[in-house]
C-alpha positions in Angstrom: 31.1 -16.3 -17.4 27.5 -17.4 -16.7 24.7 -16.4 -19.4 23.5 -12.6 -19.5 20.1 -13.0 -21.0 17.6 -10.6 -20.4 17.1 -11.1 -16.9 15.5 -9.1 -14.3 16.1 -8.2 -10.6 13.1 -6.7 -8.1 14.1 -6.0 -5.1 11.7 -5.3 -2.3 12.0 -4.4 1.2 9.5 -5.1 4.4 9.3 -3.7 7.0 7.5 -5.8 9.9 6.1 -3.3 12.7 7.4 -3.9 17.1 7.1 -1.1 19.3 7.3 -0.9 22.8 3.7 -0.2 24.3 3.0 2.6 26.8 1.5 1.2 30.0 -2.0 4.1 30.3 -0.6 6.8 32.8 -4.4 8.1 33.5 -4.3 11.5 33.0 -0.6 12.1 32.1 -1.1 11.6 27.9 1.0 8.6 26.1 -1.3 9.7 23.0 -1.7 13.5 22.2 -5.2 13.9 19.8 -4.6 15.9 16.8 -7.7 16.3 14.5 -9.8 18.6 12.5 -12.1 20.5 14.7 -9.9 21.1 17.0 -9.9 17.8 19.4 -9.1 19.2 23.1 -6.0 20.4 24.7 -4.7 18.6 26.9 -1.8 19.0 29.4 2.3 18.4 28.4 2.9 15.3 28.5 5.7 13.2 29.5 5.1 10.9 26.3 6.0 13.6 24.2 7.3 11.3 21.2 5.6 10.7 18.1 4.8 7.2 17.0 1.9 6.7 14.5 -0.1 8.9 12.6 -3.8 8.1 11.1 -5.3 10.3 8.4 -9.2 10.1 7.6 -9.7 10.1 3.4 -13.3 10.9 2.9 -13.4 9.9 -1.0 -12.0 6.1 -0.3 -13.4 4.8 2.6 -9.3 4.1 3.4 -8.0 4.9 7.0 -4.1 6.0 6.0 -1.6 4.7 8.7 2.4 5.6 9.0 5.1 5.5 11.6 6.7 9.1 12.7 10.6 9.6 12.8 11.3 11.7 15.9 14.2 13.4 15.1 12.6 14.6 11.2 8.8 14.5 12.1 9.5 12.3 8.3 5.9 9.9 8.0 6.9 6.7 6.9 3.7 4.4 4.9 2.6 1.9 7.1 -0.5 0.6 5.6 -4.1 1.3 5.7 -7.6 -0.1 6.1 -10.3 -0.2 4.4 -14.1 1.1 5.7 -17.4 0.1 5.0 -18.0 3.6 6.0 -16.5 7.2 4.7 -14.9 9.1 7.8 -13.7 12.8 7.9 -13.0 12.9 11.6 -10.6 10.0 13.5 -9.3 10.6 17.3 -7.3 8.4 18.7 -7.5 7.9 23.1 -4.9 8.8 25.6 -3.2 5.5 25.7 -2.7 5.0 21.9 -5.1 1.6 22.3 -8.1 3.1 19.9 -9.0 4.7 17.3 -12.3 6.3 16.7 -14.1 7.6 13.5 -17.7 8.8 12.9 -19.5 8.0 9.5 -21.9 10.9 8.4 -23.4 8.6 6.0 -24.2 5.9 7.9 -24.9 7.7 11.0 -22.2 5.5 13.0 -18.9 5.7 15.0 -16.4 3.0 14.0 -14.1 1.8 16.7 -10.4 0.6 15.8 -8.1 -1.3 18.1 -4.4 0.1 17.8 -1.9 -2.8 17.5 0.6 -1.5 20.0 3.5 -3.6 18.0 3.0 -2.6 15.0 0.2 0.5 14.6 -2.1 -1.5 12.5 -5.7 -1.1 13.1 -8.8 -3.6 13.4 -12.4 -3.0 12.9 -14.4 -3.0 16.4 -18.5 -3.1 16.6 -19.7 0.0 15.2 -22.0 2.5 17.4 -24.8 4.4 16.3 -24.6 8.4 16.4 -26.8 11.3 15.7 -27.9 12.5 12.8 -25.0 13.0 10.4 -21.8 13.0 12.8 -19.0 15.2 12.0 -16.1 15.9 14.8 -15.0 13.4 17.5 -12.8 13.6 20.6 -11.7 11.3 23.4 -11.6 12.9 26.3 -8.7 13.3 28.4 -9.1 10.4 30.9 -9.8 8.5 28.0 -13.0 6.9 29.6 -15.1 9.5 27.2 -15.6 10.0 23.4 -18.1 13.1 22.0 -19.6 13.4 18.7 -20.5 16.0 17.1 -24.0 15.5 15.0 -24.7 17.8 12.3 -28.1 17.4 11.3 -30.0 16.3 14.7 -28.1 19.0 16.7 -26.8 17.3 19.1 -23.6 15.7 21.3 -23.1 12.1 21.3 -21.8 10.9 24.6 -20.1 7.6 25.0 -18.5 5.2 27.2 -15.1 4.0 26.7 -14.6 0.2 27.7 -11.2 0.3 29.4 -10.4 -3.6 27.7 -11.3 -3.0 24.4 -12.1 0.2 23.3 -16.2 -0.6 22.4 -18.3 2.2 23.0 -21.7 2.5 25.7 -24.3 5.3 24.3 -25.1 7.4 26.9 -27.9 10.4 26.4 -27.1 12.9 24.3 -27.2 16.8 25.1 -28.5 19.3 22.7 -26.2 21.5 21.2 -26.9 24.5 18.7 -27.9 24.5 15.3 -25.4 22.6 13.3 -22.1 21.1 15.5 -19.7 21.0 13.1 -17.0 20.8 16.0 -16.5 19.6 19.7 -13.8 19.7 22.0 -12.4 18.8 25.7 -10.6 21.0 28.1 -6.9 19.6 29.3 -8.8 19.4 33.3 -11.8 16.9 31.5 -14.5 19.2 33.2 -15.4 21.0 30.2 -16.6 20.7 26.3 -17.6 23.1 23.8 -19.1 22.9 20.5 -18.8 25.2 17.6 -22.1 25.5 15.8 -21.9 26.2 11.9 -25.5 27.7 11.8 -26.7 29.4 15.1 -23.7 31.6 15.6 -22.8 30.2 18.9 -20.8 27.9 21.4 -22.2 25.5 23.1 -20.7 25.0 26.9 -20.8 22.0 28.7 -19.6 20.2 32.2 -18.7 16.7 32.2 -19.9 14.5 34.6 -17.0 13.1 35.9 -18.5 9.6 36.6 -20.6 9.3 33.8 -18.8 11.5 31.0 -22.6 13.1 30.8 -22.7 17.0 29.4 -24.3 19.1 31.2 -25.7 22.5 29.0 -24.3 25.8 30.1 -24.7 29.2 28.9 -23.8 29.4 25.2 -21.3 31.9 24.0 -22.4 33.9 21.0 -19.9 33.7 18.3 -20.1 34.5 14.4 -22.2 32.4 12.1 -20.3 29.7 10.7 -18.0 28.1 13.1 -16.0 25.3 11.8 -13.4 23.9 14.4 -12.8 25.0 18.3 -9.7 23.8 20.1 -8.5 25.0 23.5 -5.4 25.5 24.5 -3.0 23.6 27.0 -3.6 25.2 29.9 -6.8 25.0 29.8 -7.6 28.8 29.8 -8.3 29.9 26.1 -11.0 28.3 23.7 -10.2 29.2 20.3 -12.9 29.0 17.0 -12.0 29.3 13.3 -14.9 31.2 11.8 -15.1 29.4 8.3 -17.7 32.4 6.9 -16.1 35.6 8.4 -11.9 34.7 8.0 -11.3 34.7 11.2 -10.4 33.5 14.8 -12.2 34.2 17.4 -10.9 33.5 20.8 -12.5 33.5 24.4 -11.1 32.7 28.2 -12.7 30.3 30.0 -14.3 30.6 33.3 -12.2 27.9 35.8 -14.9 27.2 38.1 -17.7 27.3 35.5 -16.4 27.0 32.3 -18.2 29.9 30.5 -16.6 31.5 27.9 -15.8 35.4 27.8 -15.0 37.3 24.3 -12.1 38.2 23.6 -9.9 39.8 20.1 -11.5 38.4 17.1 -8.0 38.4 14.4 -8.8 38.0 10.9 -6.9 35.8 9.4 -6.6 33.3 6.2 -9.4 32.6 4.2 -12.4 30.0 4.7 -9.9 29.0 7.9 -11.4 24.8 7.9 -9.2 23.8 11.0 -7.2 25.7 14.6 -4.9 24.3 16.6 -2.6 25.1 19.1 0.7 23.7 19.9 1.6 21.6 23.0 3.5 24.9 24.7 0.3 27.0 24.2 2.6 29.7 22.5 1.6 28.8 18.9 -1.9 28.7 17.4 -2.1 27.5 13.3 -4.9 27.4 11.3 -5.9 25.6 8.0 -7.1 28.2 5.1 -9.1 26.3 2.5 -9.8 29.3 0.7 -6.7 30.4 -0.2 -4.2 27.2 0.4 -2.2 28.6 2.9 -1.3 27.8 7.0 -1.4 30.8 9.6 0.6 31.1 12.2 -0.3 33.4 15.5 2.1 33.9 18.5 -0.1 33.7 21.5 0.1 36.0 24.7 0.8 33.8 27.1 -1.0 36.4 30.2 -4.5 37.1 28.1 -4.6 34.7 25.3 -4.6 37.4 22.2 -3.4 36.4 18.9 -0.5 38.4 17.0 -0.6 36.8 13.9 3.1 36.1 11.8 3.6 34.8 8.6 1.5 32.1 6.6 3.2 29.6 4.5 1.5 27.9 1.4 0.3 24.2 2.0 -1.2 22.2 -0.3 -4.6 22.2 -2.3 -7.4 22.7 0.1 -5.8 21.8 3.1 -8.4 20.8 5.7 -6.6 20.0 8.9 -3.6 21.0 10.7 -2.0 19.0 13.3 1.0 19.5 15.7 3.2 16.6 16.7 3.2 15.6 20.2 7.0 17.1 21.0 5.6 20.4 19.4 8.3 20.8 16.5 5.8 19.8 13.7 3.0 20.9 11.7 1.0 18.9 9.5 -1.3 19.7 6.9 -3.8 17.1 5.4 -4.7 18.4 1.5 -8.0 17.1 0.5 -7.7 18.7 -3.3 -4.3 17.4 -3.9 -4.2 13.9 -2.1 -0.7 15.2 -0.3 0.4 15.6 3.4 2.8 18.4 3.8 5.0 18.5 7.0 6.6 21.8 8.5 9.1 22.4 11.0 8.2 24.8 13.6 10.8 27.9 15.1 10.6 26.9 18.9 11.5 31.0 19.0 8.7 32.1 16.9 6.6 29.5 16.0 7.3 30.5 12.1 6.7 27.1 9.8 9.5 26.0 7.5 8.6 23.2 5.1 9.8 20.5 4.7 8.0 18.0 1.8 5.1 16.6 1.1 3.7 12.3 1.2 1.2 11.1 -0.5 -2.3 10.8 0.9 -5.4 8.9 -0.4 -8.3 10.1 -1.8 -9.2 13.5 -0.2 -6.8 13.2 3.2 -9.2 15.1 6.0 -8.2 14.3 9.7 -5.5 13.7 11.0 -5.1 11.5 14.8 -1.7 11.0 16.3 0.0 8.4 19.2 2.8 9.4 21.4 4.8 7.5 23.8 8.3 7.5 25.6 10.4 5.4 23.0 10.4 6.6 19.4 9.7 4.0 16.3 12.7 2.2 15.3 12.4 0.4 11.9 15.1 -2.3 12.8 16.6 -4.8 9.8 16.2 -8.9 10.8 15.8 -10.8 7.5 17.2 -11.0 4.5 16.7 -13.8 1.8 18.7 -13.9 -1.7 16.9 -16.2 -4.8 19.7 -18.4 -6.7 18.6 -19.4 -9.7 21.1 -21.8 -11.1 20.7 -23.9 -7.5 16.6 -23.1 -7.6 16.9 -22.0 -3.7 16.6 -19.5 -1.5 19.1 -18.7 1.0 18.2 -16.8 4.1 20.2 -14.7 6.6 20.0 -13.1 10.1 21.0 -9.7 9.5 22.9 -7.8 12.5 20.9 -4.4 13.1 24.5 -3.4 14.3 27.1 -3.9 11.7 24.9 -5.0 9.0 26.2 -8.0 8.4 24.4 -11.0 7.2 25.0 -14.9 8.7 23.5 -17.7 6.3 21.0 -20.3 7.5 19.2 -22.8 6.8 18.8 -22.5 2.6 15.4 -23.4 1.1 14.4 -25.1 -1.9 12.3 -23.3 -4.3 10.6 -23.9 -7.5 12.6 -23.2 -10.9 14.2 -19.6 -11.5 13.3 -18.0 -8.0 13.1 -14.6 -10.2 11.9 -12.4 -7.3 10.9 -12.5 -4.0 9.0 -10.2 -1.7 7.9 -10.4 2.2 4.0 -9.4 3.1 4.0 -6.3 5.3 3.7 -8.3 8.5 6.7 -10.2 7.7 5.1 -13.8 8.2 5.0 -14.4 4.3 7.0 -14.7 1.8 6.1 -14.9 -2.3 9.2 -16.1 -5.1 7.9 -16.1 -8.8 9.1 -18.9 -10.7 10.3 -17.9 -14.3 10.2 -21.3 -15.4 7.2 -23.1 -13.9 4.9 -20.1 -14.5 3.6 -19.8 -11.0 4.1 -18.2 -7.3 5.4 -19.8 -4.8 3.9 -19.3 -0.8 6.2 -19.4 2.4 5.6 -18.9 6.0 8.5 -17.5 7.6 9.5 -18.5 11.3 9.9 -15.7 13.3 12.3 -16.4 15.0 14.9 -17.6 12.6 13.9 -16.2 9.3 13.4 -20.0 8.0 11.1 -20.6 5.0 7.9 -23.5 5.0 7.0 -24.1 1.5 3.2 -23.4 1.3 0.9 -24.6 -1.6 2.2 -22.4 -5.1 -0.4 -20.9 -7.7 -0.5 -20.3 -11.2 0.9 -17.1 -12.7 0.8 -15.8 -16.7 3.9 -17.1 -18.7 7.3 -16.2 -17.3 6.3 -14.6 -14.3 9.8 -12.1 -13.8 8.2 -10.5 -10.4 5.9 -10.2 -7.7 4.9 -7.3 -5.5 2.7 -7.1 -2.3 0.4 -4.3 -1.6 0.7 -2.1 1.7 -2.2 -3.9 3.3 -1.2 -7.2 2.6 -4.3 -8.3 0.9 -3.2 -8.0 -2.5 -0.6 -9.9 -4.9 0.7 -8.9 -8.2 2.9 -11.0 -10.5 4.7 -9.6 -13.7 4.2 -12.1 -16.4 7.2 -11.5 -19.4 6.1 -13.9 -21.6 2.5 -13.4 -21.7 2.6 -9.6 -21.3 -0.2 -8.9 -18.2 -0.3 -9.1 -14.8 -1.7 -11.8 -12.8 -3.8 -10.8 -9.4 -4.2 -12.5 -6.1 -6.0 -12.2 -2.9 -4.5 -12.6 0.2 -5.5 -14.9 3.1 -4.1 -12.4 5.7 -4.0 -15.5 8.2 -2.3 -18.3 6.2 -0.6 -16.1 3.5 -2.4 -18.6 0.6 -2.7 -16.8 -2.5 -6.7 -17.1 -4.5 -5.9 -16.1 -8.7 -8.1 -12.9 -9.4 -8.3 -11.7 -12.6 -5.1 -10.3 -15.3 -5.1 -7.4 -17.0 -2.5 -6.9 -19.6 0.9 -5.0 -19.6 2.8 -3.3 -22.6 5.5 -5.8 -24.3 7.8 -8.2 -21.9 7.3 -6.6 -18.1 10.1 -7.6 -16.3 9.1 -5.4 -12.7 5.9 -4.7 -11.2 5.7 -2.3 -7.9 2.8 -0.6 -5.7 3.4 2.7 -5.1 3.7 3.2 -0.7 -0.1 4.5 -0.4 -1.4 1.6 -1.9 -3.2 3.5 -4.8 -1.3 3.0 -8.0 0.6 0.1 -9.5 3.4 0.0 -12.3 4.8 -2.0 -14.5 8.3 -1.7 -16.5 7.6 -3.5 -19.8 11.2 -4.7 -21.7 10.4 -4.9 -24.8 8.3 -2.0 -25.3 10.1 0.8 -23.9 7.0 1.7 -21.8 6.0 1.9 -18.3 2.2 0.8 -17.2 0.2 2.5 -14.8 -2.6 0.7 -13.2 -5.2 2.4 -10.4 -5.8 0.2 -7.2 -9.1 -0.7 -6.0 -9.2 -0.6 -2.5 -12.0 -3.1 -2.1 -11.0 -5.8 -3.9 -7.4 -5.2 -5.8 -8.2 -5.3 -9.0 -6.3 -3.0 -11.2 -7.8 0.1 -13.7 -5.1 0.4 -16.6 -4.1 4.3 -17.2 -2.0 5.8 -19.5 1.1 4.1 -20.4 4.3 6.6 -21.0 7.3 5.7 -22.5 11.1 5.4 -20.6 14.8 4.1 -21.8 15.6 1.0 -23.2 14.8 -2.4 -21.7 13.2 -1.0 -18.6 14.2 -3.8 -15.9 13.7 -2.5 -12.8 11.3 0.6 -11.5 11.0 1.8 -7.8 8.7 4.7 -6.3 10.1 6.6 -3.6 9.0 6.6 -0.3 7.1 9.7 -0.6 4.8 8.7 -3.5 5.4 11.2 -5.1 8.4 10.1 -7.8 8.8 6.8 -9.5 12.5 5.9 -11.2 13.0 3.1 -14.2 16.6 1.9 -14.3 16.5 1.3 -18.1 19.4 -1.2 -18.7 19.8 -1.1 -22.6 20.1 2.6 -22.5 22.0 2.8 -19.4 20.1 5.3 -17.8 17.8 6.3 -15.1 14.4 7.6 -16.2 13.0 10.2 -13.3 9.2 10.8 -13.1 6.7 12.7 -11.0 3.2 10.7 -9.6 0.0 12.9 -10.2 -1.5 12.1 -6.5 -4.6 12.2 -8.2 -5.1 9.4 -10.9 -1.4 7.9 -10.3 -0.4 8.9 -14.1 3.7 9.7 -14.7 5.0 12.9 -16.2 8.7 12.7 -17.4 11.8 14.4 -15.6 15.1 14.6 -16.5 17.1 11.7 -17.5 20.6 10.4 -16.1 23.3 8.8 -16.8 23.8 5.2 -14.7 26.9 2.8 -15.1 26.7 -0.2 -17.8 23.8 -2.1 -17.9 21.7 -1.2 -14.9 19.6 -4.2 -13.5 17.7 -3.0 -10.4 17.4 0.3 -8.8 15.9 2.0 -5.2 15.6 4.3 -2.9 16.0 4.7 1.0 13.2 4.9 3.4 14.2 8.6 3.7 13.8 8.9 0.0 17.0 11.2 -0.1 18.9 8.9 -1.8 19.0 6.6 -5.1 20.9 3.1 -5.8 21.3 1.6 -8.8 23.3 -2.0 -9.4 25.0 -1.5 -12.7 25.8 -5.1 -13.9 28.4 -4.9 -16.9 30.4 -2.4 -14.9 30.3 -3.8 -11.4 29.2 -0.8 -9.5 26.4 0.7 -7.4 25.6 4.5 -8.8 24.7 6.9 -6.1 22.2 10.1 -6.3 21.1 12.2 -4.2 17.3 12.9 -4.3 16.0 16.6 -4.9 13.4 16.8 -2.1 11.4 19.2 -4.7 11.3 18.0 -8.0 13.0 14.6 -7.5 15.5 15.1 -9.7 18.6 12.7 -9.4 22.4 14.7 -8.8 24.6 11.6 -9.2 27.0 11.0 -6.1 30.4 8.7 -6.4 29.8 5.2 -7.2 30.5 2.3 -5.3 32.2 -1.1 -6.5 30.4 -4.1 -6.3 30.9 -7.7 -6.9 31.2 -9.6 -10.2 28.2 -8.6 -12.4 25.7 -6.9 -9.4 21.7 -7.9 -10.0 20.3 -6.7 -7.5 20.3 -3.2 -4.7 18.1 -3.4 -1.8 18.6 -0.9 1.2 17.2 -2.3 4.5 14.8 -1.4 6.6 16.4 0.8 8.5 18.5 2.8 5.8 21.5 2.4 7.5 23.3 -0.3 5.3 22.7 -1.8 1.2 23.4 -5.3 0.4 23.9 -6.2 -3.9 23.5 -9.8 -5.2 26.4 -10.2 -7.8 25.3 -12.8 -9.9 28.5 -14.2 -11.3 30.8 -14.6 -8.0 27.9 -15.7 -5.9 28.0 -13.6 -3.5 26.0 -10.5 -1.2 28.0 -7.6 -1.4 27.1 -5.8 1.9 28.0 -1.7 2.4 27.2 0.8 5.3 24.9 3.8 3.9 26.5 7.4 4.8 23.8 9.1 6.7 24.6 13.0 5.7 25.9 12.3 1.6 24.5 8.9 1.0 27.7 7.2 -0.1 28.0 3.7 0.4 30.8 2.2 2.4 32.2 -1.8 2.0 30.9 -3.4 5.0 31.7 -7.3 4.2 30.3 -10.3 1.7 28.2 -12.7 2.0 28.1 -16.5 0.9 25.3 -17.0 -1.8 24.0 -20.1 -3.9 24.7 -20.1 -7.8 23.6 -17.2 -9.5 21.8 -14.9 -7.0 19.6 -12.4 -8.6 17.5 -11.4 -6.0 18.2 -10.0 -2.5 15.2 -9.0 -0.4 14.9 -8.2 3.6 12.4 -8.0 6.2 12.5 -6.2 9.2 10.6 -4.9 12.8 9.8 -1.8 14.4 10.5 -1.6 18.3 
């Protein structure tokens, strides 16, 4: 029997980002635009798939990114960046290359190239706007991109350079007084802008060389317009009238594009956002007044609006979007940092919800790519840390079966405690217990190999490390100096620089950033206690919060995919602590508690966040729960056995299988995930060196 001290098991999972890129079909949409204000039809598309969703937060300066599942319209965290400049309004082009965002306090339009692999975004050259821009949308060509600017009254009109995205100014056309919104037509030969302040709607033809707008005869309107959208086929403009609660809706001239009045429905309250769906039978609106989504059939012969039945959102909701294959609804909710998704009745168009994501700070706009082939997040790596052999041992992992094949094993420093890949899944980070410091790998890509890098200093008895979202930041639990240790990232090398430590309650053994990036915790041994830390998006550094209290010897802590629940597997109490994340400030309010097996080491949850593993290492099993999609309570499921003494759970990147380091019989204890119940399955075993206590795996999208 090999020594049970107190150690600890963090296991992390990566997912590194392939898709298949859309070749630009012209005017048949690979990318359908979703944003507030509205954002232009646009016909059905072939590409009718979502991929990647972006969502504007105007209080952090943070550009949100996730992948899409298909078949659940579930968003997945998948990063973010960070501005210079505060957006509120994103649209992404046809082709799902670029992503646009205007900056009312700098006066500016960012420009953002789309990584067609993996849906990360890139900074472009900047573009000066108007006077304090608002809405944005590309039009559907995707040679053009409008702004909106508030305070000089005025459309922006820009350019779109086929290679890379950059924008040309061209001269901008006067609008009315205050364009809070502006929008294409699905044929490209039209825009309109809703004015906040001068009670009407400006009409425009586009040029169809230049993109230039030329004025038409306004359509008067009630004062305080906030978003315009028009319809797919191109026949109905419809405005949410922010002051009056209502919609107003108007049929559109095909030869000239004016717009005639028709049945104003009141509906919601303070309605911030309209949007119809990509069948033209559905129109949805945002109420910021009163927290709720409305739903109106739509006559498909004159356009009039029968509203049905709202359905609550979150606070202030100020967008809603629907999905490219028109069977979800999104709304962003700036007061409560939350995303909630809906199904929609392809009968009646009436929402059903489903569950909420975290956001960051104030979520506003939301843009969305489509394409032929959905995301697949597809398992490729894994890597286990032995700690009586001081290696790692790396594996190919078959997306089919699950099953892992052992190559070449790596030497590491002392005590490979924990190890964790970067998001892009060229890096890898072990923290050496013994030698108080972090050790750097780059990891060939083709066979999951290791190349020592140059290590860095940690605190005392470093137990684990985590990576944030982005990839910039690093984060090292130190046990025998009680803080946690802080590193840059060099996002092209993977080198570590040492920031600044902050200190954690007594002995942290497991250190985790919550999926949005925002919040950090720390499970603290000796203490009983669970740290919470606030994320700077800037630089990293970490804002201590309130500490709260969980079960005895906290070892190993995980926050669900969501962001919305963090779980402690407390391994001298034998139980599971449950807790619910204020999206707000990150701080932990206590659920119920339940029972694990003996001892649990290490716990986590599936990328669906339906389900909860936890390795129980003096009773060699994996416990089971299922996840309540509500409150995040835990209703245990039947456990699984697992190998002699069971460290460490990890569930891989595509949620189909789990794989358990078991510590005393050296060996990766591999199981196939039931879809429907969760329960785990005995695939095969692994090979491992002496003493594996960590098991880690890295993945692609494609």
């Amino acid at each position: 029997m090999k020594n049970k001290n107190n150690y600890t098991v963090i296991v992390i999972l990566l997912t590194a980002l392939a898709v298949t890129a859309c070749g630009n079909k012209g005017t048949t949409f690979n990318s359908l635009l979703l944003l507030l204000g509205g954002g232009g039809g646009g016909a059905p598309s072939s590409h009718t798939l979502p991929r990647f969703a972006y969502v504007a937060n105007t209080a952090d300066g943070a550009i949100s990114a996730y992948t899409v599942d298909d078949q659940s319209g579930r968003l997945r965290h998948n990063g973010y960046i960070v501005s210079e400049y505060f957006h509120t309004f994103i649209a992404a082009d046809p082709s799902g290359r670029f992503l646009y965002a205007p900056s009312e306090g700098d006066d500016n339009v960012s420009v953002y190239t789309i990584n067609q692999d993996t849906g990360a975004l890139t900074a472009g050259t900047a573009v000066a706007a108007g006077d304090g821009p608002r809405s944005v949308v590309v039009d559907p060509t995707g040679r053009f991109v409008y702004v909106s600017n508030y305070f000089s009254n005025n459309i922006s009109v820009y350019t779109i350079d086929q290679s890379t995205g950059a924008l040309t100014p061209g001269t901008p056309a006067d609008s009315g007084t205050s364009p809070q919104s502006v929008t294409v037509d699905p044929t490209g030969r039209f825009a309109y802008a809703a004015n906040f302040a001068s009670s009407i709607i400006s009409v425009y033809t586009i040029n169809q060389t230049t993109g230039a707008l030329t004025p038409g005869i306004a359509a008067t309107a009630d004062f305080g317009l906030q978003s315009i959208t028009v319809d797919p086929s191109g026949r109905f403009v419809y405005a949410a009238d922010y002051n009056s609660n209502a919609i107003m809706m108007f049929t559109i001239d095909q030869t000239t594009g004016a717009l005639t009045a028709g049945t104003t429905v009141l509906e919601g309250n303070q309605p911030a956002c309209v949007v119809v769906d990509p069948t033209g039978r559905f129109l949805f609106a945002a109420n910021k007044g009163n927290d709720t989504i409305s739903v109106c059939r739509i006559d498909q012969t004159t356009g009039a609006l029968t509203p049905g039945t709202a359905v609550p959102s979150g606070d202030n909701p100020k967008s809603v979007v629907v999905d490219p294959s028109g069977r979800f609804v999104y709304a962003t909710n700036s007061g409560g940092n939350t995303i909630s998704r809906y199904t929609i009745s392809q009968s009646t168009g009436a929402l059903t919800f489903e569950r909420t994501i975290s956001a960051h700070s104030a979520p506003a706009s939301m843009a969305m790519t489509s394409g032929v082939d959905p995301v697949a997040h597809v398992p490729k790596f894994a890597y286990a840390g032995n700690i009586f052999t001081d290696n790692i041992f790396v594996y190919t992992i078959n997306a089919t079966t699950g099953a892992l094949s052992a190559g070449t094993a790596t030497a590491a420093v002392n005590n490979p405690y924990s190890i964790c890949v970067d998001p892009t899944g060229r890096f890898a980070y072990a923290a050496s217990n013994s030698d108080d410091s972090i050790s750097v790998y780059a990891i060939d890509q083709t066979t999951g190999a290791l190349t020592p890098g140059t290590a860095v200093d940690s605190g005392d008895g470093p137990y684990s490390v985590a990576i944030d979202p982005t990839g910039r930041f690093a984060y090292a639990a130190n046990h025998a100096s009680d803080n946690i240790s802080r590193y840059t990232i060099d996002t092209v090398t993977g080198a570590l620089t040492v920031g600044s430590a902050v200190a954690a309650g007594d002995g942290p053994l497991s250190i985790i950033v919550d999926p949005s990036g925002r919040f950090a915790y720390a499970a603290n041994f000796s203490s009983n206690t669970i740290s919470v830390y606030s994320i700077n998006p800037a630089n990293g550094i970490l804002a201590p919060g309130i500490a709260v209290p969980t079960g005895t010897n906290p070892r190993s802590i995980v926050v669900d995919p969501t962001g919305r629940f963090l779980y402690a597997a407390n391994g001298g109490s034998d139980t599971i602590s449950v807790y619910t994340i204020d999206q707000l400030f990150g701080g932990l309010t206590a659920g119920t508690t339940v029972a694990a097996g003996d001892a649990p080491h290490s716990v986590v949850v599936d990328p669906t966040g339906r389900f909860l593993y936890a390795a129980n290492a003096n009773s060699d099993t994996i416990s089971m729960y299922r996840i309540d999609q509500t409150s995040g309570a835990l209703i245990p499921g039947t456990a699984a056995a697992a190998g002699d003494y069971p460290y460490s759970i990890v569930v891989d990147a595509s949620g189909r299988f789990a794989y358990a380091a078991n510590y005393n019989d050296d060996s990766i204890s591999v199981y196939t995930i039931d879809q429907s119940t969760g329960g785990l399955t005995a695939n095969s075993t692994a090979g491992a060196g002496d003493a594996p206590v960590i098991i880690t795996s890295s993945g692609v999208i494609r």
